[in-house]
C-alpha positions as CSV (number, residue, x, y, z in Angstrom):
1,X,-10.1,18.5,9.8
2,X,-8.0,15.5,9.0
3,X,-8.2,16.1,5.5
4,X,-7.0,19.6,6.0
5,X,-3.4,18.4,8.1
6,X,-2.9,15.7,5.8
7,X,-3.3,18.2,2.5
8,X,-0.7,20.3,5.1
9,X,1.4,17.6,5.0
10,X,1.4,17.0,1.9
11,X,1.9,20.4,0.7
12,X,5.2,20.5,2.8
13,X,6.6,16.8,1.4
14,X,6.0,18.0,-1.9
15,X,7.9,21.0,-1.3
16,X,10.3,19.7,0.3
17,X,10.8,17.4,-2.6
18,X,11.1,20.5,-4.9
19,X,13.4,22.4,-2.5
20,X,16.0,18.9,-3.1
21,X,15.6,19.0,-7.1
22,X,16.4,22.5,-7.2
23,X,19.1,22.0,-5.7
24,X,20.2,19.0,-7.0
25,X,19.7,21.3,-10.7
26,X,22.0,23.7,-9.1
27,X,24.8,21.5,-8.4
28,X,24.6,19.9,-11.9
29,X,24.6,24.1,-13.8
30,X,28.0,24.9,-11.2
31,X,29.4,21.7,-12.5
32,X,28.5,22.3,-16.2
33,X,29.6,26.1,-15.7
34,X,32.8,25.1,-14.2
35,X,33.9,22.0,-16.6
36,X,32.9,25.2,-19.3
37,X,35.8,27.6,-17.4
38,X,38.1,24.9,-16.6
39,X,39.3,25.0,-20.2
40,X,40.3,27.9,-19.8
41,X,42.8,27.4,-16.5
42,X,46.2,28.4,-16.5
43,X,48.0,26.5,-14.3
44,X,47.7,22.9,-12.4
45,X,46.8,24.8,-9.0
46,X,43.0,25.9,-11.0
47,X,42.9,22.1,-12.6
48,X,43.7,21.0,-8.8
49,X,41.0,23.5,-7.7
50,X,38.3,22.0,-10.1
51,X,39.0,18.3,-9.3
52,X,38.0,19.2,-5.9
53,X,35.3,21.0,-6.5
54,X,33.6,18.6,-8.4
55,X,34.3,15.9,-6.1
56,X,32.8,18.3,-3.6
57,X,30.0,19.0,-5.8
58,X,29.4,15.7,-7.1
59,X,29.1,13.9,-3.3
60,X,26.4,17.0,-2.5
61,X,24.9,16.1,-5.7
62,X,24.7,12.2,-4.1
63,X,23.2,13.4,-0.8
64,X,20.7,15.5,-2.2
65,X,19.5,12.5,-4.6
66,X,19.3,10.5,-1.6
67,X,17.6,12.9,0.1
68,X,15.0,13.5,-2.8
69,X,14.4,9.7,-2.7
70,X,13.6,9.8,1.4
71,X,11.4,12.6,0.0
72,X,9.8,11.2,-2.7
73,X,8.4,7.7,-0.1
74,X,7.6,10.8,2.1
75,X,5.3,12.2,-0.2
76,X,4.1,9.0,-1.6
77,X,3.1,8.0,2.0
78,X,1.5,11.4,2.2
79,X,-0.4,10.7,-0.5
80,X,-2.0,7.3,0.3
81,X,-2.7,9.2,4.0
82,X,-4.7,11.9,2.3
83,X,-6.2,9.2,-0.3
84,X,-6.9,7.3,2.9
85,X,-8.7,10.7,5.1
86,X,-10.5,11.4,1.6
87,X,-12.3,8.0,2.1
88,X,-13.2,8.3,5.7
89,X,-14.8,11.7,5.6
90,X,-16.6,10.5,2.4
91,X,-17.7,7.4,4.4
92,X,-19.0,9.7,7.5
93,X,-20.9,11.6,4.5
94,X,-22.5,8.9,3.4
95,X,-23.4,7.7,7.0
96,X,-24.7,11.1,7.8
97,X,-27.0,11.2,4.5
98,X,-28.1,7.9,5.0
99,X,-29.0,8.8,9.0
100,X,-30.6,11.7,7.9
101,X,-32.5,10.2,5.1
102,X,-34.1,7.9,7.8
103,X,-35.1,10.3,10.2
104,X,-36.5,12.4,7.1
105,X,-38.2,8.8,6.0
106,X,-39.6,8.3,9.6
107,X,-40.6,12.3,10.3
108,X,-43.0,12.1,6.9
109,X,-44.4,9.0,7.8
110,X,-45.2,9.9,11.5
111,X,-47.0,13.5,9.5
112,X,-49.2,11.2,7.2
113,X,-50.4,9.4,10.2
114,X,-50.8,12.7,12.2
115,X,-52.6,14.3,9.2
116,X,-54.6,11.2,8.4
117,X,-55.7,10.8,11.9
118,X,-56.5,14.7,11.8
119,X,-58.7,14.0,8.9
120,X,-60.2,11.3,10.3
121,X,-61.3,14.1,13.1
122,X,-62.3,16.2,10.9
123,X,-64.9,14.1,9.5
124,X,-66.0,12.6,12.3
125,X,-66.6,16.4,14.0
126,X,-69.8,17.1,12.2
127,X,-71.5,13.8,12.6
128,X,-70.7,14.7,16.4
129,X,-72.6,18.5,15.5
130,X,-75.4,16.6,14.4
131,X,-76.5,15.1,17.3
């Protein structure tokens, strides 16, 4: 079960992570596009326009890569977590195997005895006819 959340986790840091790259890639095409139509302006009002768009665009830009970083240490601690739950539950595996493997150990050799001793009976029963 532990293994399950932390895989939950994980699922949600990574996409969280993608989620922030996209959109960091998205702020980086509308700059691209709009350094592209800016040749094109006509007057100092759409060259005014652009310089604060990009500055706009290019401190979103600086968030976002912050917040990718945050989310990056998120999923890297998600990972270790998950590395981490992996190892337990293959640790209470190998207890359980090895408990099992003893109680298997001790149920065969309590049946030898019980079918040796039945043996034992069984040829003891007709020098007991005999008599």
């Amino acid at each position: 079960m532990q293994v399950t959340l932390q895989e939950s986790r994980l699922a949600a840091a990574a996409a969280r992570l993608t989620e922030i790259r996209a959109s960091i890639d998205s702020g980086n095409r509308e700059l691209t596009a709009a350094a592209a139509a800016i040749a094109a302006a006509q007057t100092g009002a759409d060259l005014a326009a652009y310089a604060d768009f990009r500055q706009r665009t290019r401190a979103r830009i600086r968030d976002l890569e912050s917040q990718a970083q945050t989310a990056q240490r998120t999923v890297a601690l998600e990972t270790s977590r998950l590395v981490e739950a992996n190892q337990k539950l293959k640790l209470i595996a190998n207890l359980k195997e090895k408990a099992q493997a003893g109680w298997r150990h001790e149920f065969d050799r309590e049946l030898s005895a019980f079918a040796d001793e039945a043996f034992l009976n069984r040829l003891r029963a007709p020098a007991r006819a005999s008599r």
